[in-house]
C-alpha positions in Angstrom: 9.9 -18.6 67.6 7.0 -18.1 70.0 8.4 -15.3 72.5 6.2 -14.6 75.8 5.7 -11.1 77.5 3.7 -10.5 80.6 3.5 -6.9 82.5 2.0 -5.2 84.9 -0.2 -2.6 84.7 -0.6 -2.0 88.6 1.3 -0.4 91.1 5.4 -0.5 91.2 5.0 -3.5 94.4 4.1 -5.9 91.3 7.6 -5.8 89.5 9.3 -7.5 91.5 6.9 -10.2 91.4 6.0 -10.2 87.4 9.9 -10.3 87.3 10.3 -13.5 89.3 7.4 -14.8 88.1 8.4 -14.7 84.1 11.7 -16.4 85.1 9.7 -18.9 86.3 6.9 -19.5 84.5 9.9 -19.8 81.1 11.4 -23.0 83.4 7.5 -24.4 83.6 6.6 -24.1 80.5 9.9 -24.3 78.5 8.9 -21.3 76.2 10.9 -18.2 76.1 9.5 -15.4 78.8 10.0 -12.3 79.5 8.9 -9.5 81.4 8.1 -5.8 80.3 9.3 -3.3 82.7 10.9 -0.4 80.5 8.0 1.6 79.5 5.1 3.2 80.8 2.1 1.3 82.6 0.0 2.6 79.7 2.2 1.1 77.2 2.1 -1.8 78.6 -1.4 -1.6 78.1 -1.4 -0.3 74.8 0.9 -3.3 73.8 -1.2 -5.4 75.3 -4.1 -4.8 73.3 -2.2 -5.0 70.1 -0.8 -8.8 70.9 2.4 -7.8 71.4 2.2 -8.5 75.0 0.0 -11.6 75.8 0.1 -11.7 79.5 -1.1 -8.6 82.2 -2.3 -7.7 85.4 -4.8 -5.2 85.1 -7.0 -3.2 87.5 -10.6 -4.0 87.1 -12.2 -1.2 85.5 -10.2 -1.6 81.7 -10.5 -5.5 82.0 -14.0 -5.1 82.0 -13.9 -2.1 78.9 -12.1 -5.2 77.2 -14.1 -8.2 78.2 -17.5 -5.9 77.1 -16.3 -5.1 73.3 -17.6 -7.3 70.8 -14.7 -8.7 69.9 -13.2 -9.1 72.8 -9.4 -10.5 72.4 -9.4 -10.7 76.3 -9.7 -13.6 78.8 -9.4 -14.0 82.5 -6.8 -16.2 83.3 -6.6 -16.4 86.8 -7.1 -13.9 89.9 -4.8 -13.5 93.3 -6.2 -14.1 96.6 -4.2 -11.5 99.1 -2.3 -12.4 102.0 -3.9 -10.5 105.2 -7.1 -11.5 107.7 -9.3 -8.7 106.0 -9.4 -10.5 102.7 -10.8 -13.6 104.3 -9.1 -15.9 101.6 -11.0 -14.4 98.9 -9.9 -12.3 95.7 -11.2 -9.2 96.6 -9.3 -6.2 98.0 -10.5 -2.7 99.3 -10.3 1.4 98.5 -9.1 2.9 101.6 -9.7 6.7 102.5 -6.4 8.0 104.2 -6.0 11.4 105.4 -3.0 12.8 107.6 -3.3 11.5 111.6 -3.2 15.3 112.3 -6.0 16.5 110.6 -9.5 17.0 111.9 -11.1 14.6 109.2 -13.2 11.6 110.8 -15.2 9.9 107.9 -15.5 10.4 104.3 -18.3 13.3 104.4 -16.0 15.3 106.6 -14.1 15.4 103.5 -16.8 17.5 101.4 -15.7 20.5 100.1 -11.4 19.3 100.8 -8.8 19.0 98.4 -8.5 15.0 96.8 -6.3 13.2 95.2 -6.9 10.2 92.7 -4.2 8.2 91.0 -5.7 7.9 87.3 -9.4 8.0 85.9 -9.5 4.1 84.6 -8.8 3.0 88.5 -11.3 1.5 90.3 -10.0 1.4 93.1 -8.6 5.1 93.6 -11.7 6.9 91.1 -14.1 5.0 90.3 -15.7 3.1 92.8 -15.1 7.0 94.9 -17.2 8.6 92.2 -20.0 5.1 92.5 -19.8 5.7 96.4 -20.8 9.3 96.1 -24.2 8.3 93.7 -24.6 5.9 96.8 -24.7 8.9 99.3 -26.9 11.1 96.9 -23.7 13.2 96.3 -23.6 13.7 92.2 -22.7 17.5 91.5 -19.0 18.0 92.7 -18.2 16.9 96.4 -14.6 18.1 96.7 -13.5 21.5 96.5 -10.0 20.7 94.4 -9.3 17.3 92.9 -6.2 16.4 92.0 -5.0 13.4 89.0 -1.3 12.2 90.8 -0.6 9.1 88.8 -0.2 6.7 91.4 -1.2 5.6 94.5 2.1 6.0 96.1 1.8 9.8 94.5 -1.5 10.6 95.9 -0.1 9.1 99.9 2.8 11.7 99.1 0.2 14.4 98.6 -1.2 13.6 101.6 1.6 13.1 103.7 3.1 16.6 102.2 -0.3 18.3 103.1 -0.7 19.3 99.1 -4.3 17.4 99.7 -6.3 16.5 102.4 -7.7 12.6 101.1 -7.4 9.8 98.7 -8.5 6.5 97.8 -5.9 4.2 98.1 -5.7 0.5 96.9 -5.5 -1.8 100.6 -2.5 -3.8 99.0 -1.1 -0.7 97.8 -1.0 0.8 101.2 -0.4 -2.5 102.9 2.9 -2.4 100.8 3.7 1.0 101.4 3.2 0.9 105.2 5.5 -2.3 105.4 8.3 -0.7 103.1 8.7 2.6 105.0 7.0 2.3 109.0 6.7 6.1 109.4 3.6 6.5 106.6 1.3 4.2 109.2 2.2 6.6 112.0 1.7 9.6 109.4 -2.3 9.0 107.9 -5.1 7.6 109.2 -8.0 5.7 107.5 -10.7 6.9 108.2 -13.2 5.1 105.8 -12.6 2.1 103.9 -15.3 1.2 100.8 -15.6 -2.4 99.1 -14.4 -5.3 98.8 -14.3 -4.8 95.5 -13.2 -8.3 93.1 -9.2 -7.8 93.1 -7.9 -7.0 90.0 -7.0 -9.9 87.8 -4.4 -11.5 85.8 -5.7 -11.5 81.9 -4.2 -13.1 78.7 -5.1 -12.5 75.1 -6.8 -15.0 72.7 -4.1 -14.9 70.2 -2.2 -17.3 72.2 -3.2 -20.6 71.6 -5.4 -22.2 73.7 -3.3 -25.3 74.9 -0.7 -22.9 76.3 -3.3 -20.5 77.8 -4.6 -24.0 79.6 -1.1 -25.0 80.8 -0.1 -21.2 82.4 -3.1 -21.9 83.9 -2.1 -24.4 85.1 1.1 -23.5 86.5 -0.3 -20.2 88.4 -3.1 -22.4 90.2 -0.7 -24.8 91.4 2.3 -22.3 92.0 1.2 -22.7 96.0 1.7 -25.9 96.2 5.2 -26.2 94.8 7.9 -24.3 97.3 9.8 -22.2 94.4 5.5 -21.0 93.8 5.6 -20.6 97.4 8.5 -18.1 97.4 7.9 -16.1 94.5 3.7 -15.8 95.8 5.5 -14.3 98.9 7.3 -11.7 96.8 3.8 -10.1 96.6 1.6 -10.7 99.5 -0.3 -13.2 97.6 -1.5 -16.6 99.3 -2.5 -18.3 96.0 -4.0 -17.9 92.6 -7.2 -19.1 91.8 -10.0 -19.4 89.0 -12.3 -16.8 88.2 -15.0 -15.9 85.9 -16.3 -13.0 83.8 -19.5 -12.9 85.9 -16.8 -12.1 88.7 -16.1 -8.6 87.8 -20.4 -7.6 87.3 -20.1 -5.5 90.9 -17.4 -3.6 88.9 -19.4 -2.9 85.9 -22.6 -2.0 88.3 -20.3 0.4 90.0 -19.0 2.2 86.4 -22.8 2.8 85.6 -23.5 5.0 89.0 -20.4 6.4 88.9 -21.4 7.8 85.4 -22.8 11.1 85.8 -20.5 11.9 89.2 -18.2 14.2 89.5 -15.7 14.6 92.1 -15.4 18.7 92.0 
């Protein structure tokens, strides 16, 4: 019998969501769903690649590793459009450059020879499109004086917030989340630069599941705003809707990889 998984490979303010969401999507559809939660992001990922997850939200950067190998077992399924006046109803989201209120730092090059923090090297939003912004600014042989790999977002606005660094990238929805769930970390950091939009990171299912069901969840997450149980679960995580989206989407990502190539950070 025909069992579906979906995960997330983003930050820990998409469980909840994925959660709800599979529960859901198993009353729509009428096929048993379910949603992976106990292991690792990057087993998630790994699982994902071998079929045995069919569903997953990914972060830009691997989607489009996937989506570029010849064989690609990938599709785009559908892409969320944040809640929040910045976004300007599209599917797009920023990298945010936070540093503690206190400190002296007012733009990104005051940051040049600091301490930084990223979350993981196959982010866009907290590494790569920092190391594509540097080739912008003619800055290629080491800009930082200590770089730091924390493993989230979350982790790196910790580091900062502890003083253990003095910057990081942080993913706007991330910090949107993280600002709403505990008030003091808005009064704590500052932003003092903020690089994109880049195209939010989308919602991807593999080829092995047959077509007529990748059509119908389709389906169901493009219409989830208009039904009120969509409407509730979409508020779960800051999303106003889902909407289509195709592979030529995601080309600003894959122009950013390339001059982010030869960077490096320290």
């Amino acid at each position: 019998m025909f069992r579906l998984k979906l995960a997330s490979c983003m930050a820990e303010n998409t469980e909840e969501l994925c959660q709800v969401l599979a529960v859901y999507l198993q009353s729509q559809l009428g096929v048993a769903t379910e949603c992976v939660t106990d292991v690792p992001w990057q087993e998630r990922e790994r699982l994902f690649d071998q079929g045995e997850i069919q569903l997953l939200w990914l972060c830009g950067l691997p989607y489009v590793h996937k989506a570029d190998l010849k064989r690609s077992r990938t599709e785009l399924l559908v892409v969320p459009v944040p809640v929040g006046e910045r976004y300007q109803g599209q599917p797009v989201y920023f990298s945010d450059v936070v540093v503690r209120r206190s400190s002296p730092f007012q733009c990104f090059l005051d940051l040049c020879g600091e301490s930084w923090a990223f979350n993981e090297p196959r982010s866009h939003s907290g590494f790569n499109v920092v190391r594509a912004y540097l080739a912008e600014l003619g800055q290629r042989d080491g800009f930082f004086g200590e770089v730091i790999e924390s493993g989230a977002h979350s982790a790196s606005v910790e580091m900062v917030l502890s003083g253990r660094i003095d910057g990081a990238a942080i993913d706007s929805t991330v910090l949107e989340w993280l600002v709403a769930e505990r008030e003091e970390i808005g009064r704590q950091i500052r932003v003092i630069e903020t690089i994109g939009p880049s195209p939010i990171p989308p919602w991807v299912i593999s080829k092995q599941v047959p077509l007529d069901l990748r059509c119908e969840l389709r389906s169901i997450l493009l219409d989830l705003a208009l039904q009120q149980r969509g409407r509730e679960i979409l508020v779960r995580g800051r999303i106003a809707r889902f909407i289509a989206a195709h592979d030529a989407d995601y080309d600003p990502i894959r122009r950013m990889a390339r001059k982010a190539e030869r960077v490096m950070l320290a």
